[in-house]
NUGUKOL-251973 format. One record per residue (C-alpha): residue in one letter; chain; x, y, z. Coordinates in pm, 1 decimal. Example, Ala and Ser with C-alpha at 12.3 -4.5 7.8 and 13.67 -1.06 7.14 Angstrom:
2
<r code="a" unit="A" x="1230.0" y="-450.0" z="780.0"/>
<r code="s" unit="A" x="1367.0" y="-106.0" z="714.0"/>
This chain:
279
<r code="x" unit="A" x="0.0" y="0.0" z="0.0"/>
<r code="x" unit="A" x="131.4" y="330.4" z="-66.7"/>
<r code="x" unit="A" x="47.2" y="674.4" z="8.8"/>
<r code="x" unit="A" x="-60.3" y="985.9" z="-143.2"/>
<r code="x" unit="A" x="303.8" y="1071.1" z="-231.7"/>
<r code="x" unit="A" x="414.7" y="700.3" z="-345.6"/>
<r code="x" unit="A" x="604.5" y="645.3" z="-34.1"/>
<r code="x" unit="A" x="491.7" y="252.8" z="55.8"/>
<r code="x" unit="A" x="337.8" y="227.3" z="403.2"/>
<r code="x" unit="A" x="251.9" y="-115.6" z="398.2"/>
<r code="x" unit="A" x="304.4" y="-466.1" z="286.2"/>
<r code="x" unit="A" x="94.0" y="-743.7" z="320.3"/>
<r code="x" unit="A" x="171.1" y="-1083.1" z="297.0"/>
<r code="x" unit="A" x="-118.1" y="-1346.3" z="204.1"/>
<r code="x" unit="A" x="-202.8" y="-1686.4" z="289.5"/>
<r code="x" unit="A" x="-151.9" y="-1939.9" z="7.2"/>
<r code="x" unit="A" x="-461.5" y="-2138.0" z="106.6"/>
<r code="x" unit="A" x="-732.7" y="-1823.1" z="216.6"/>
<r code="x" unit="A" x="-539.2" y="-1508.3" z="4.9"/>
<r code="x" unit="A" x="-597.2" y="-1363.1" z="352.5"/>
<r code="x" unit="A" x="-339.8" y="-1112.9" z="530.4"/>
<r code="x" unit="A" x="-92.1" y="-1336.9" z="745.6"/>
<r code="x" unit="A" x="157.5" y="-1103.9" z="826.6"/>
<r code="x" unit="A" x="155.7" y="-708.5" z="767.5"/>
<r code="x" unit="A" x="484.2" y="-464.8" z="787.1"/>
<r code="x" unit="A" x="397.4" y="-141.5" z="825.1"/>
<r code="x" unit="A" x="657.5" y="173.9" z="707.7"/>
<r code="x" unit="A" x="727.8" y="528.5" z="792.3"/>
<r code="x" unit="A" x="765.4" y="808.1" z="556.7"/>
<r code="x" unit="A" x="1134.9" y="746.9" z="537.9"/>
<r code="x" unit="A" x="1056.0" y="417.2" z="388.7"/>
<r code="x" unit="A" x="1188.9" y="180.9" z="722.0"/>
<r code="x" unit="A" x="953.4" y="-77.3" z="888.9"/>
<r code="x" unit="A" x="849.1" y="46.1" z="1256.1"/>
<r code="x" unit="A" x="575.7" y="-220.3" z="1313.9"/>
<r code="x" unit="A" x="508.6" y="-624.2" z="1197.9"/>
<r code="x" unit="A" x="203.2" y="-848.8" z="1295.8"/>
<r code="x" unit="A" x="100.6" y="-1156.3" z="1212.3"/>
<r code="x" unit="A" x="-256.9" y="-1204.6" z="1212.0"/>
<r code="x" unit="A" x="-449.5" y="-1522.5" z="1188.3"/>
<r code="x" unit="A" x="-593.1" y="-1552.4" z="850.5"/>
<r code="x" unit="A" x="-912.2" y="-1693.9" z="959.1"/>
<r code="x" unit="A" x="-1053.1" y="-1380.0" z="1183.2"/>
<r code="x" unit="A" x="-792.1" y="-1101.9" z="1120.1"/>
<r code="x" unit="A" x="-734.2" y="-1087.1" z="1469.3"/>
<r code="x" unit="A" x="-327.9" y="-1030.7" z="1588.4"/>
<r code="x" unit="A" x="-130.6" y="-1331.5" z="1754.9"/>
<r code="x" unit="A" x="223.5" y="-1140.8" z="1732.0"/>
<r code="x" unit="A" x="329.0" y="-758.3" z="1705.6"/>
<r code="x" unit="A" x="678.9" y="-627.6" z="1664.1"/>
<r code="x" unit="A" x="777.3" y="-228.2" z="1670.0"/>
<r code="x" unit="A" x="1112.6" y="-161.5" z="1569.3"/>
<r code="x" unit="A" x="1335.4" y="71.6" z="1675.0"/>
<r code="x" unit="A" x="1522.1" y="318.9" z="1366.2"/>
<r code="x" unit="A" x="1827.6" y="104.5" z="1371.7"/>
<r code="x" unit="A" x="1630.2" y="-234.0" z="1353.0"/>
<r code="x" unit="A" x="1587.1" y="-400.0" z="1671.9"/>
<r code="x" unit="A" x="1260.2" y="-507.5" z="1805.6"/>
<r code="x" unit="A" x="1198.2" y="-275.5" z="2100.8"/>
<r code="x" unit="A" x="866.4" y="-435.0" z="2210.3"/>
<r code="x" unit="A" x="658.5" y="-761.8" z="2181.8"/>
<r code="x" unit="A" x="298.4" y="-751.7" z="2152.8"/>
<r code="x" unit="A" x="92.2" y="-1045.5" z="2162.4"/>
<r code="x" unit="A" x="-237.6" y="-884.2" z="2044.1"/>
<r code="x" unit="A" x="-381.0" y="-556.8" z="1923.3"/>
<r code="x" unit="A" x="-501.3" y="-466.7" z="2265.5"/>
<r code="x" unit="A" x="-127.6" y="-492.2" z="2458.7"/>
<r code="x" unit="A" x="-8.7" y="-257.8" z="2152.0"/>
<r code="x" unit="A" x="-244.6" y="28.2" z="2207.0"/>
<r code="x" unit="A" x="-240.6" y="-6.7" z="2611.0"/>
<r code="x" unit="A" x="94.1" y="43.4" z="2555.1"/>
<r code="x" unit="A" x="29.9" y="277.3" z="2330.7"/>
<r code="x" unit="A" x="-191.1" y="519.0" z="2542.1"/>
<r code="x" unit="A" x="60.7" y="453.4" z="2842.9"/>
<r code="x" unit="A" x="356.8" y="587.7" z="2640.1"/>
<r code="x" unit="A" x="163.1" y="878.9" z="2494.0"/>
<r code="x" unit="A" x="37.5" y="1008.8" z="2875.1"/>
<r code="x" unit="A" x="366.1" y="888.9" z="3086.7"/>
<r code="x" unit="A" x="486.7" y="1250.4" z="3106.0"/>
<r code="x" unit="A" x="167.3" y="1436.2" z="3125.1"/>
<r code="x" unit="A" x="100.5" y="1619.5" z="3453.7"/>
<r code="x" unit="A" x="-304.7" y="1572.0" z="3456.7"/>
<r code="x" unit="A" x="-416.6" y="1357.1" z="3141.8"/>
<r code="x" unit="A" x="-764.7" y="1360.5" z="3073.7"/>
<r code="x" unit="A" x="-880.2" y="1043.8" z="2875.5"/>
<r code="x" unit="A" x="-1210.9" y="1062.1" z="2713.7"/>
<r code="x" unit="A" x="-1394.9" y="674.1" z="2555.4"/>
<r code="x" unit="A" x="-1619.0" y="804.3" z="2260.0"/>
<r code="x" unit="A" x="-1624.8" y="497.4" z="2109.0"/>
<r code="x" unit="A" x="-1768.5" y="172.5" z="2259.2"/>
<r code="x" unit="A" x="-1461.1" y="-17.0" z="2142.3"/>
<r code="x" unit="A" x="-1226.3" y="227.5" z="2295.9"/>
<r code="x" unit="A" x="-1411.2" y="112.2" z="2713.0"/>
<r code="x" unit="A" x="-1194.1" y="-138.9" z="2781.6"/>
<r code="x" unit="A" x="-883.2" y="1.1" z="2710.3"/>
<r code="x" unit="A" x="-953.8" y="293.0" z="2889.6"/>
<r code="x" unit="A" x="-993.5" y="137.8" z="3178.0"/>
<r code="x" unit="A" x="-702.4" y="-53.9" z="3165.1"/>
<r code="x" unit="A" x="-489.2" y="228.7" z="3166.4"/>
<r code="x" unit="A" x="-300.6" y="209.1" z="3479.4"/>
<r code="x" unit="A" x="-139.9" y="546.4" z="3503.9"/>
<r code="x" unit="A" x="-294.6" y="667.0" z="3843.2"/>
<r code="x" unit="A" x="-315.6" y="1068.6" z="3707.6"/>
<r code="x" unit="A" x="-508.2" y="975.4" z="3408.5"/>
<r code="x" unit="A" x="-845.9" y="1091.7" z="3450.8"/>
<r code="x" unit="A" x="-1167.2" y="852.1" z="3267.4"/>
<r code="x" unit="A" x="-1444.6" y="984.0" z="3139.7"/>
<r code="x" unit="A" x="-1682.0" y="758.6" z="2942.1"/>
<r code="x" unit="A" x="-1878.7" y="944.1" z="2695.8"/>
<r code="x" unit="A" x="-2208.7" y="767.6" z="2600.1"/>
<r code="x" unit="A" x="-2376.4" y="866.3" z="2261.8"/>
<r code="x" unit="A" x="-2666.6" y="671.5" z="2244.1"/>
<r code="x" unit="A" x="-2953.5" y="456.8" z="2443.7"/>
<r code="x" unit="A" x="-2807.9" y="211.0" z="2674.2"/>
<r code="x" unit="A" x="-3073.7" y="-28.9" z="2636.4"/>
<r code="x" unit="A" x="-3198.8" y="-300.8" z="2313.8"/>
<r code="x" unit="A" x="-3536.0" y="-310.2" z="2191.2"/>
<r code="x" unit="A" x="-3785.4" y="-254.4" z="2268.6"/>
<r code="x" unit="A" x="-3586.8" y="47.1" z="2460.9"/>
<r code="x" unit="A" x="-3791.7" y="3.1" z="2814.3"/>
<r code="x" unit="A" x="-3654.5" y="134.0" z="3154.4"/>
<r code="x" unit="A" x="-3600.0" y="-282.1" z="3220.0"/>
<r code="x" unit="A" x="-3506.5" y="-406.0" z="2874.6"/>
<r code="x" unit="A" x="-3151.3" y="-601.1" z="2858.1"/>
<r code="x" unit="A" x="-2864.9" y="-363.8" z="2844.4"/>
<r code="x" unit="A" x="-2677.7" y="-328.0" z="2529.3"/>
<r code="x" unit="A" x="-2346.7" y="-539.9" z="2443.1"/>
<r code="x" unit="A" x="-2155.1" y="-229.5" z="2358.9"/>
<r code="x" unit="A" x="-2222.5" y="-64.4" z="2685.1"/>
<r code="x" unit="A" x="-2226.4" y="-336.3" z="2934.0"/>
<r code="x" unit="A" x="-1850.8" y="-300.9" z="2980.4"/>
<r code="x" unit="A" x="-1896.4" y="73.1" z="3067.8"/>
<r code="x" unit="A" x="-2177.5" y="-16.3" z="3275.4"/>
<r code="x" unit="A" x="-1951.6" y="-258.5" z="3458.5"/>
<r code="x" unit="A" x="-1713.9" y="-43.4" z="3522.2"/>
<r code="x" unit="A" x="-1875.7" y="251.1" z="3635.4"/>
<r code="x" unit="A" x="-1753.9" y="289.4" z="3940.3"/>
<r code="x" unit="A" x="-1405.2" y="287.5" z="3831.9"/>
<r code="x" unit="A" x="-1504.4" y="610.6" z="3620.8"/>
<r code="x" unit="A" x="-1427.7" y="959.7" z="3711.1"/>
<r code="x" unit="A" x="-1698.7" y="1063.0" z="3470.6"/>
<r code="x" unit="A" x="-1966.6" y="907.4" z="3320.0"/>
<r code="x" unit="A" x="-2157.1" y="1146.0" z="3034.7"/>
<r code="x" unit="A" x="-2530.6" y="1058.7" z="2887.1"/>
<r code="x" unit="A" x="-2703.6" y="1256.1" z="2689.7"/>
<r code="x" unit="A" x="-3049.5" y="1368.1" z="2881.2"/>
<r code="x" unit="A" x="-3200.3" y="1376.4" z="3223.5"/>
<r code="x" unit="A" x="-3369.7" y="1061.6" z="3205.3"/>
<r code="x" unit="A" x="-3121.3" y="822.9" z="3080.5"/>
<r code="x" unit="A" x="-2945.3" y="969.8" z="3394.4"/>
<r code="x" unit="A" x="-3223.2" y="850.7" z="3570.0"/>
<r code="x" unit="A" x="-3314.3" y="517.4" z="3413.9"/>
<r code="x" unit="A" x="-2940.5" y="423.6" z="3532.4"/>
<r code="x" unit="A" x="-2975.3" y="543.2" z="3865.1"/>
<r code="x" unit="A" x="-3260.4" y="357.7" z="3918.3"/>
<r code="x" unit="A" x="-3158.8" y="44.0" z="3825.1"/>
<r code="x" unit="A" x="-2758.9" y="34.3" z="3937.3"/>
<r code="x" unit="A" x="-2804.7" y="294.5" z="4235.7"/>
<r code="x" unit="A" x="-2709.0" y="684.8" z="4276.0"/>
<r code="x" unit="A" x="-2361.2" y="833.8" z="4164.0"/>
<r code="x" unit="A" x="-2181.0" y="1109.3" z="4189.0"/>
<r code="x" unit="A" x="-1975.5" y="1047.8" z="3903.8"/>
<r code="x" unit="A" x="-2290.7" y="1040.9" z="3623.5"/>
<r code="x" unit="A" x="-2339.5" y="1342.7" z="3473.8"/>
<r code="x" unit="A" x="-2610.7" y="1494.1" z="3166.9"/>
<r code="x" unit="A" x="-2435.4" y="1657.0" z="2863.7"/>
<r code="x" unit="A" x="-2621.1" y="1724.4" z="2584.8"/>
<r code="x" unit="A" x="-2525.5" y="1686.5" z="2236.6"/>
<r code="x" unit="A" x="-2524.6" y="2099.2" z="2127.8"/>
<r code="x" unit="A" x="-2370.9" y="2359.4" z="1910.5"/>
<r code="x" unit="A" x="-2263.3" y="2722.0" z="1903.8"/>
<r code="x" unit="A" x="-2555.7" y="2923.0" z="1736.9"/>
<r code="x" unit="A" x="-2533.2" y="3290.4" z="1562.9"/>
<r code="x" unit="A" x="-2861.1" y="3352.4" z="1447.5"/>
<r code="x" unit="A" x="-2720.5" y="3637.6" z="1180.8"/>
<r code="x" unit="A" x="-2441.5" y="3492.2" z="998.6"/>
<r code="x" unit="A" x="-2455.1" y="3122.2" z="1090.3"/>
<r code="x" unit="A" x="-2605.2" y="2795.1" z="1107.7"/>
<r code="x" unit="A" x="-2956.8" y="2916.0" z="1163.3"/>
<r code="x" unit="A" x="-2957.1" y="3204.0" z="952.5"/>
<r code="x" unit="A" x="-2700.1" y="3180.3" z="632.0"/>
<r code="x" unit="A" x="-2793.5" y="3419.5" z="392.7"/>
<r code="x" unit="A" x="-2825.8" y="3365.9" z="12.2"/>
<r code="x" unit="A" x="-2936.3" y="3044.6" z="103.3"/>
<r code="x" unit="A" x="-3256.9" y="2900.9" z="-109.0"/>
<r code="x" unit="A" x="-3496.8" y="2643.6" z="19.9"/>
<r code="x" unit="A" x="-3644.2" y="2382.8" z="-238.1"/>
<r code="x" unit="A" x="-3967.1" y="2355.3" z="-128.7"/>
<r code="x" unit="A" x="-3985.3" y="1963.7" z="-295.9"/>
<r code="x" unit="A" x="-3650.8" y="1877.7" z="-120.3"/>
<r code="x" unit="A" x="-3635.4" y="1625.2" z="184.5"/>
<r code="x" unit="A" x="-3215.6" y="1565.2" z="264.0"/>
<r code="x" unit="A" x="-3077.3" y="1309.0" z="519.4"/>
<r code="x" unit="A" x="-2719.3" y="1345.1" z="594.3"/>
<r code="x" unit="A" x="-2582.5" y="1020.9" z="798.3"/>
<r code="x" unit="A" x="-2352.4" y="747.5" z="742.2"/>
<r code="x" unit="A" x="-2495.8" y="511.3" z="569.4"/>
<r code="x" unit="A" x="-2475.7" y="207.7" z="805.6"/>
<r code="x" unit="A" x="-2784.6" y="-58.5" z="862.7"/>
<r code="x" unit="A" x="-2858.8" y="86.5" z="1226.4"/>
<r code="x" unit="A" x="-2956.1" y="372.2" z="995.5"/>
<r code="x" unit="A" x="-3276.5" y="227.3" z="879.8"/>
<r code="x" unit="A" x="-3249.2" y="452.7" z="572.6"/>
<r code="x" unit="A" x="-3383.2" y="185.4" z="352.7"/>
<r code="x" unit="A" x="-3681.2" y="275.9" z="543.3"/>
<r code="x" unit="A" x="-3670.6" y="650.3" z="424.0"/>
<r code="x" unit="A" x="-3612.9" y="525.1" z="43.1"/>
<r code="x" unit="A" x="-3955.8" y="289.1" z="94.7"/>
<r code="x" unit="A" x="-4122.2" y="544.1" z="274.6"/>
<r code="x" unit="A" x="-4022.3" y="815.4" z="35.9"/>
<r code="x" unit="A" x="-4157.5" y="575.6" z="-302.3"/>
<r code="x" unit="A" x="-4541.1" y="644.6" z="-158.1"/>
<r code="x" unit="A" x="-4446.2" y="1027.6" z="-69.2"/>
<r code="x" unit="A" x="-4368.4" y="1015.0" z="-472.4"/>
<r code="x" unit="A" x="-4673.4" y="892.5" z="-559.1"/>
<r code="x" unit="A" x="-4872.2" y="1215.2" z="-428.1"/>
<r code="x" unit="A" x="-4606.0" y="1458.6" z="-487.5"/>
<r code="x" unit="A" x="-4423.1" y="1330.7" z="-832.9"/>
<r code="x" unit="A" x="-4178.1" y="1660.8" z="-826.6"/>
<r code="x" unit="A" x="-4069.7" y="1558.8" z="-516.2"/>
<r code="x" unit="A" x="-3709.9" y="1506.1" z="-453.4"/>
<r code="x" unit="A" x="-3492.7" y="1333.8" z="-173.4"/>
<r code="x" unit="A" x="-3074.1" y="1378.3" z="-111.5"/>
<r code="x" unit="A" x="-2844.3" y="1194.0" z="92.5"/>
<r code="x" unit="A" x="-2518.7" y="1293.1" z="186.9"/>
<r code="x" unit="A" x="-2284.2" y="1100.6" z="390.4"/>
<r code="x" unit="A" x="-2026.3" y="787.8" z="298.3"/>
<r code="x" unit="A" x="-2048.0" y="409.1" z="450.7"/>
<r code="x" unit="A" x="-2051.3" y="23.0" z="380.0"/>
<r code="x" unit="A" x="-2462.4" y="48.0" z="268.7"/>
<r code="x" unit="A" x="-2410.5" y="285.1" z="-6.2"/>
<r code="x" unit="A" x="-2436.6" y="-22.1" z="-294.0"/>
<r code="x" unit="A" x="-2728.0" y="-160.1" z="-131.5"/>
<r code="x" unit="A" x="-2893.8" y="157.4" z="-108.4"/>
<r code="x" unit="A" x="-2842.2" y="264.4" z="-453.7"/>
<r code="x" unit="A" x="-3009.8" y="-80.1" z="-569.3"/>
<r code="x" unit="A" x="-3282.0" y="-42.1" z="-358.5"/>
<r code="x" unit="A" x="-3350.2" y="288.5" z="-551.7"/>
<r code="x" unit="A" x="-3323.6" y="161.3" z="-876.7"/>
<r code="x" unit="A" x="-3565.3" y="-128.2" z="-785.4"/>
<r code="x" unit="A" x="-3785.9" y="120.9" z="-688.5"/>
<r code="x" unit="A" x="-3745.3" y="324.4" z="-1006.8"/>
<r code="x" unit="A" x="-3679.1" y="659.7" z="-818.4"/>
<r code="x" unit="A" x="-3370.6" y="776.9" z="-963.3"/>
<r code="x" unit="A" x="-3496.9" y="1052.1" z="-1081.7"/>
<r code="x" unit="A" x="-3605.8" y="1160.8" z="-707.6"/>
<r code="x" unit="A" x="-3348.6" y="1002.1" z="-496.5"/>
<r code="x" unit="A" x="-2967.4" y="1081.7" z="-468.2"/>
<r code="x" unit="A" x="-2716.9" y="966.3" z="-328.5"/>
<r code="x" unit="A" x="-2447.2" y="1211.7" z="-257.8"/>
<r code="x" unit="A" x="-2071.8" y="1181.4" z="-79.0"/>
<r code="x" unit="A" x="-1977.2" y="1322.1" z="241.4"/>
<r code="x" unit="A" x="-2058.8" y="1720.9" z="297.5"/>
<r code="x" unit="A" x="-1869.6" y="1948.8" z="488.9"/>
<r code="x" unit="A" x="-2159.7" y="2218.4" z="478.1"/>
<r code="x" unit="A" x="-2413.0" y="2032.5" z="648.1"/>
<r code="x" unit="A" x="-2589.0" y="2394.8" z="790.2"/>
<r code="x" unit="A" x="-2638.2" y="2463.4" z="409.4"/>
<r code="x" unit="A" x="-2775.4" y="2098.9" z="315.4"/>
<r code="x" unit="A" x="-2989.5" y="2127.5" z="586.7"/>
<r code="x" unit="A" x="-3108.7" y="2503.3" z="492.7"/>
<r code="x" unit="A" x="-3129.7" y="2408.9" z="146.5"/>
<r code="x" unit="A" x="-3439.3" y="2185.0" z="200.5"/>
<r code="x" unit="A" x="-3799.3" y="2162.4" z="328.9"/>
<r code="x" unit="A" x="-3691.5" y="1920.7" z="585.5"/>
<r code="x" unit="A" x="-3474.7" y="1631.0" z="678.8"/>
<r code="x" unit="A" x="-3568.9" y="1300.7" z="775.9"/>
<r code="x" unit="A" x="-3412.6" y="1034.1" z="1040.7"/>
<r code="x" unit="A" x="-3508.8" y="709.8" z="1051.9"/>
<r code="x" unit="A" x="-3205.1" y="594.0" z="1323.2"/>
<r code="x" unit="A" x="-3319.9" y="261.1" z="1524.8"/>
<r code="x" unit="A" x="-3134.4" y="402.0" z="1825.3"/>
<r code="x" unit="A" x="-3042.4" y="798.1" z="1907.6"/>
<r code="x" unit="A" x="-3030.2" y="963.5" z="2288.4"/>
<r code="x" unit="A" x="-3067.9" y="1304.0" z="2167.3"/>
<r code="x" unit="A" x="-3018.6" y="1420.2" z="1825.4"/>
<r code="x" unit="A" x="-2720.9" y="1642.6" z="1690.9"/>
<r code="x" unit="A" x="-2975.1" y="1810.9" z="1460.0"/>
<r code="x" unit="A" x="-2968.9" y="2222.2" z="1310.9"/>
């Protein structure tokens, strides 16, 4: 693999039998190998990890992924004075918390519900929290998103001092920005949705739902803007439908105040949200 500039970054070696990656050296811009790992072919998953030092020795042994970018994290903060470590992803929980450096402080930063369908105050808690939710008492801060997911977790794992409500918001200026750009039209037939297109999405649903909005309004017209592994699927879904001619699908935006502005309204169809990033 090479880079923008034709400097190679990374070789892969496959397996003869699955023409899967079996071991993968990785390069820095001066073209010398700072990282090797063997993977198993069958799940992709790491079973050996070398990193180099510049004149060639191996300066540390991994034996997975996870040991790498514990030791990783530990390196980075060793010589901060008050680090500040922040899990926004679900995959990131564990190794948060098994960051042993005793000045690191650990927030956990939840984005969504914490619950499966069908989303009651009792209903099973979902896989990609549970290890926050395990841990939370090892947490200097735990973040959700409104006042009574706060409470929903209170009640049911006790009081803490440590769970706190922070919104999803933005900075406003109602005369020169998101709320109020000028020069700005609105198509009065246009429905946008920007999001990445991923199956938790539901935007299938929109495309469906959007074939009967056709049928009473035939000059009506539906965008979507954002990148992800559902885009193929998507497209076919429209063309099955035969609403090509009212449904895009666009590429990541980095305007999304003027997509939004631009159109009647937009539409989210998300099988899981806490509380919406919306303009």
């Amino acid at each position: 693999m090479y880079d923008e500039y034709g400097l190679i970054r990374k070789v892969s070696f496959m397996d003869f039998a699955s023409n899967k990656p079996r071991q993968m050296v990785f390069y820095n811009s001066n073209s010398q190998a700072y990282l090797s790992k063997w993977v198993n072919p069958e799940n992709g998953k790491a079973i050996r990890v070398n990193w180099f030092e510049e004149n060639g020795n191996i300066k540390a042994i991994y034996s997975n992924d996870e040991q790498l970018k514990l030791d990783w994290v530990e390196r980075v903060i060793k010589d901060v004075e008050n680090p500040v470590l922040v899990a926004d992803a679900r995959k990131t929980d564990l190794l948060m918390i098994n960051v042993k450096n005793s000045r690191a402080a650990k927030i956990w930063r939840l984005h969504s519900s914490h619950l499966t369908a069908p989303w009651e105050a009792d209903s099973d808690i979902a896989s990609t929290v549970q290890t926050g939710i395990d841990h939370l008492d090892t947490l200097d801060a735990a973040l959700v998103l409104t006042e009574q997911q706060k409470t929903d977790i209170e009640n049911r794992f006790g009081k803490r001092t440590n769970l706190h409500v922070i919104p999803h918001a933005m900075k406003t200026n109602l005369k020169t920005g998101w709320f109020a750009r000028q020069g700005l039209v609105k198509e009065e037939r246009l429905a946008v949705v920007i999001s990445r297109y991923s199956a938790i999405k539901n935007l299938d649903h929109i495309i469906k739902a959007f074939e009967i909005v056709v049928k009473k309004v035939p000059d009506a017209k539906l965008e979507f803007w954002g990148e992800g592994t559902e885009k193929d699927k998507l497209q076919k879904i429209i063309n099955k439908a035969n609403l090509t001619n009212h449904i895009k699908l666009n590429g990541y935006t980095q305007e999304p105040s003027e997509i939004y502005q631009s159109a009647l309204f937009s539409i989210l169809a998300s099988k899981t949200e806490g509380f919406l990033f919306l303009y």
